[in-house]
N, C-alpha and C positions, 0 to 999 in steps of 0.2 A: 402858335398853339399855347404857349406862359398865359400868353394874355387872355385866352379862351377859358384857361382852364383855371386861374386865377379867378377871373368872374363866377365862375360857374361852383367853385368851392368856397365862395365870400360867406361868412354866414349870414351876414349883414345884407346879401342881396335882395330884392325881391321876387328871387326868379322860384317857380313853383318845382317840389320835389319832380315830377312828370317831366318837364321841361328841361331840369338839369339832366336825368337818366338817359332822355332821347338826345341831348348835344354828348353825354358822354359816349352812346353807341356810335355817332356820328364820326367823335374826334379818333373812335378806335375803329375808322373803317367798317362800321359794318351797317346791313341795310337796313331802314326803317318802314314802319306798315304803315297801310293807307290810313289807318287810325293815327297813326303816330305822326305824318304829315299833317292831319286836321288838327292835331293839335298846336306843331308847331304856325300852321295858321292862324288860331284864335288866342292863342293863350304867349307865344314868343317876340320879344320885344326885336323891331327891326333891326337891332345894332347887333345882337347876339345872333341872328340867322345871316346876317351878314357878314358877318365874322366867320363863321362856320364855311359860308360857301366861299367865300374868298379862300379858306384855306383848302379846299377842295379842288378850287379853280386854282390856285399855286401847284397843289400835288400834281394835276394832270398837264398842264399846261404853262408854268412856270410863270414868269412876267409877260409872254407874249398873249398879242391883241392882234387876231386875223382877221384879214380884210384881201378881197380880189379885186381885179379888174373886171365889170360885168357888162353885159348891154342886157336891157330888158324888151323885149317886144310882148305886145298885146295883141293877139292877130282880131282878137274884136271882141264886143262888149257885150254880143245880142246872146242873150243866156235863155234856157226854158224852163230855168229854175226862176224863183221869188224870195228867195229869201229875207224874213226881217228887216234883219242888220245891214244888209245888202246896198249900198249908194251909187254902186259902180253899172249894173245890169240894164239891159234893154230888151224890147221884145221886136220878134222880127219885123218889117216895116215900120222901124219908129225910125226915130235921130242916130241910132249906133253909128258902132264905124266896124267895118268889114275891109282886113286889111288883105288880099293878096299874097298868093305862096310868092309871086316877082317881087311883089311891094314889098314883103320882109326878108329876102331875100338880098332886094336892093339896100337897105338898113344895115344889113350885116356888111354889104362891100363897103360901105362909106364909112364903119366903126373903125377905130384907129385899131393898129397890126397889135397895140401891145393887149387887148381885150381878149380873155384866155373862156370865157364865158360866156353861151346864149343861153340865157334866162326866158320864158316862152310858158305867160301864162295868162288867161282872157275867160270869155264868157263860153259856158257848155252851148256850141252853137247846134239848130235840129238837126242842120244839113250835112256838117262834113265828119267823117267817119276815120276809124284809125289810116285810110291809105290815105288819106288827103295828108292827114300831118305827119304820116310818114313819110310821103315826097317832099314834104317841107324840110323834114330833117338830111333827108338824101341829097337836098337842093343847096344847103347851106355846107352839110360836109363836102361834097365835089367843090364849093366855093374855099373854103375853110380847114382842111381836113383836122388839122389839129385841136380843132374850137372845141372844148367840152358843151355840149348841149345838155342841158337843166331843164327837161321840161314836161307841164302837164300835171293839174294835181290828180289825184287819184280818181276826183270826180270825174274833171273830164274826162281819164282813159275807161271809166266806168261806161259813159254815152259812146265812145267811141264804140269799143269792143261790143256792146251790144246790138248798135247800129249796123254793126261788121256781122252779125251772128255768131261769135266767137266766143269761146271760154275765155276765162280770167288769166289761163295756165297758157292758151293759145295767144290770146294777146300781150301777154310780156315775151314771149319768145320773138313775138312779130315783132316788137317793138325794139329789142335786144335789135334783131337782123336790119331794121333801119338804121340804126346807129343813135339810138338813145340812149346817153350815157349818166343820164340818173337825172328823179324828179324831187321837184318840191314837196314840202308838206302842206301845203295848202287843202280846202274842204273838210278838213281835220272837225273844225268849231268845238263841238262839246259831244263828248259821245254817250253821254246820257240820254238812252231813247227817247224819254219822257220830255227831256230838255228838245231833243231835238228836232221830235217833232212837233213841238211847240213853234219853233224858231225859224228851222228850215226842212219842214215833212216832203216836199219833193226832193229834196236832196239824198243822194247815194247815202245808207245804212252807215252805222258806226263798224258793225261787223263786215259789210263789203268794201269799207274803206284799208281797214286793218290786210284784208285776203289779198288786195291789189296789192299791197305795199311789199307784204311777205311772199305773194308771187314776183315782183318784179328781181327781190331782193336776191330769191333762189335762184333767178337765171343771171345773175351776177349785176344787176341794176339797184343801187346803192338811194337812198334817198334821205329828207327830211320828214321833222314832225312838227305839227303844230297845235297852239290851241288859241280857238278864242275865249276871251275871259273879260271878265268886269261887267256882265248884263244882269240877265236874272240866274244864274250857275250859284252855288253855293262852296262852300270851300269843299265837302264831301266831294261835289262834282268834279273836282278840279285832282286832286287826289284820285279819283276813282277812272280819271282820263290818261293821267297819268302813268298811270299801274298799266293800262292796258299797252299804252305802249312800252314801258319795261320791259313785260313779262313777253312784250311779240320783240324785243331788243335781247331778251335772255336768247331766244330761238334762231334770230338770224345773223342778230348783230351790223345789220343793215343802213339803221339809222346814221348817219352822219352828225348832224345837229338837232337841236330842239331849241326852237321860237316863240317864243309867247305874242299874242297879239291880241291888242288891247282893243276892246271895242271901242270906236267910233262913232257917236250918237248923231252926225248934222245928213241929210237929205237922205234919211231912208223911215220906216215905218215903225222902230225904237227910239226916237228920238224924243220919247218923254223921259229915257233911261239917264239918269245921270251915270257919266263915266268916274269911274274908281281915280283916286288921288295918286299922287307921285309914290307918296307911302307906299299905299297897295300895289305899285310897278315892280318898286325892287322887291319888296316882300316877296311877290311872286317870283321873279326871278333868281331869288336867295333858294326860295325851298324848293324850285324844279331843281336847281343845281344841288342843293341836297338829296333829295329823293332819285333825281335819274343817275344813281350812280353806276350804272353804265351805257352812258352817252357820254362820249369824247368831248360835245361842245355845247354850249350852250350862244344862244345867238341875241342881239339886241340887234332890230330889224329898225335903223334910226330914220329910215322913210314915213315910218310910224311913231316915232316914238320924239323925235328930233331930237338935234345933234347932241345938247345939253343934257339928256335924260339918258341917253347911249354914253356918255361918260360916264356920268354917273354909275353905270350901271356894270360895269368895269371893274367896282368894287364888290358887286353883289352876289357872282358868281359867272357872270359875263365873261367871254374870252374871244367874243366871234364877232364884228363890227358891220356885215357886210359886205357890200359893195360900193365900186363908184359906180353908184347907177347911174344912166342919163334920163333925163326928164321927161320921159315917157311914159312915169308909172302911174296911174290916175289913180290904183283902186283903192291906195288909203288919202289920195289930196282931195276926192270926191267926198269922202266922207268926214274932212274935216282935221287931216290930220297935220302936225306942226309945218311939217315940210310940203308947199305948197309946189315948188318945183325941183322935186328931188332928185340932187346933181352934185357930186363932189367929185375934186382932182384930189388924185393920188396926194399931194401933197399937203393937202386941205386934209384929208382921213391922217395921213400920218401925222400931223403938225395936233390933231384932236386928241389922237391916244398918246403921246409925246406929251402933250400939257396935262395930263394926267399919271403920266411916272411907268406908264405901261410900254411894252419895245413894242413896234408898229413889224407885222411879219408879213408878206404877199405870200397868199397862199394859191394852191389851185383847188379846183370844182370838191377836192377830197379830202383837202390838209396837206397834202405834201409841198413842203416850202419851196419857194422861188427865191423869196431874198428878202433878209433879217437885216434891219438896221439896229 
């Protein structure tokens, strides 16, 4: 904090009056407006908002760098959305893959005993409705009981429940009673309507995303958030995505982590977009962890991001590493992203946040530790 607040009183520096006022509400705890993130956006020199959020990422979570055991399944690709950005999707009768409640079922028996994780997320397919992957989840806990299941972004339970003819309130309780024990943030992108439905306009609403979340959360179903970022969004947009989930993180306090995820520009219909620099990763990463100050974690998703750039990112307000995923995850290797077959041993994650001065902790589905080396 000397060191923060040394720079920030140099008179000699170049930092703008604006800029030192918003790091000094920062360094005293307290929260800044969606204005005063655009600024730290445009106008804040990377080293000073990563400073700031490193010391924020110290305050809540000390030197530890959380990372689980996961398995990831993709039950299939054939989606009935279009989205832009999208590399991953297929439409029914083409080339997808359509995996079986047995097929991933059988996944889960062959995944080694110490995987405390099923991760369980694919394309909005037309056909199968909340009781199809409700049995799925039924099918894997009678295999598994103790496996935390992760799964579904809000899109998906958006097709399901409607397919079901169910309320929003109905189908988290349904889903509660299966044994879903919290989903991803996934479908999030940009909740700027105007952005959105530019991007992805068959996709589920910004506002019906936010209502699933906050229904799951009241019947005791815990989840993540996301956003995508580096396309055509502006920093306002980014700021203004942000906020929304705060203020639905002020009401339930639900959220688990927050992920950022970088667009991907190779085999989809964006791909004249050039993708934002290393710079603009942690940047990002520095002021979500400034601004969400209350979310517990902040996540670098290194499936996405690779291995190199998830270190990094450890300084920027990062605390959250992942998983050992296994190689099954296409939806950012389709789109181009570092890690072509994305697969790490426990000892490979711990040996990464280790060579970076950070303690490696096993957590499970929620933060609660397993084992701190």
């Amino acid at each position: 904090m000397e060191n923060i607040t040394e720079i920030i009183n140099n008179k000699h520096s170049n930092i703008s009056n604006t800029v030192k006022d918003i790091a000094v509400k920062v360094i005293n705890g307290q929260r800044i407006s969606i204005d005063e993130c655009v600024v730290l956006y445009e106008e804040a020199d990377l080293s000073l908002v990563g400073m700031l959020a490193n010391q924020i990422r110290e305050q809540k979570n000390g030197n530890y760098t959380y990372y689980n055991k996961n398995l990831h399944l993709e039950p299939t690709n054939i989606c009935i959305h279009n989205c832009k950005f999208c590399s991953y999707s297929k439409k029914i009768n083409t080339d997808g893959w359509e995996y079986t409640v047995d097929e991933m079922v059988e996944l889960v028996r062959k995944a080694p005993e110490e995987i405390t994780e099923v991760h369980i997320v694919g394309g909005v397919h037309p056909y199968r409705d909340i009781h199809y992957y409700g049995n799925l989840i039924k099918e894997i806990k009678a295999l598994r009981p103790s496996i935390h299941i992760k799964a579904f972004t809000a899109v998906e339970i958006d097709h399901m429940i409607k397919k079901a003819g169910i309320t929003i309130k109905e189908g988290a309780k349904l889903l509660k009673d299966y044994g879903l024990d919290s989903i991803p943030g996934g479908g999030a992108e940009i909740f700027d309507e105007t952005l959105r439905l530019d991007i992805c306009s068959s996709k589920s609403t910004s506002e019906r995303w936010l209502e699933i979340h906050e229904a799951l959360h009241n019947v005791g179903i815990p989840s993540n958030a996301t956003i995508l970022y580096g396309h055509v969004e502006t920093y306002a947009h980014r700021a203004d995505h942000m906020n929304r989930l705060r203020e639905l993180q002020d009401r339930t306090g639900g959220f688990n982590a927050f992920i950022p995820l970088k667009f991907k520009h190779k085999n989809n219909t964006m791909s004249d977009t050039k993708e934002v620099s290393v710079i603009e990763d942690l940047k990002n990463y520095a002021i979500a962890r400034i601004f969400l100050d209350n979310f517990g974690h902040i996540k670098s998703y290194w499936p996405m991001t690779g291995k190199q750039l998830a270190q990094l990112s450890l300084s920027f307000g990062v605390d959250d590493f992942d998983g050992t995923i296994n190689d099954s995850t296409k939806i950012y290797s389709l789109a181009g992203s570092e890690e072509q077959n994305p697969s790490m041993t426990t000892e490979e994650m711990k040996q990464l946040i280790k060579d970076v001065k950070r303690i490696p902790v096993e957590r499970d589905s929620i933060y609660n530790i397993i084992n701190a080396d």
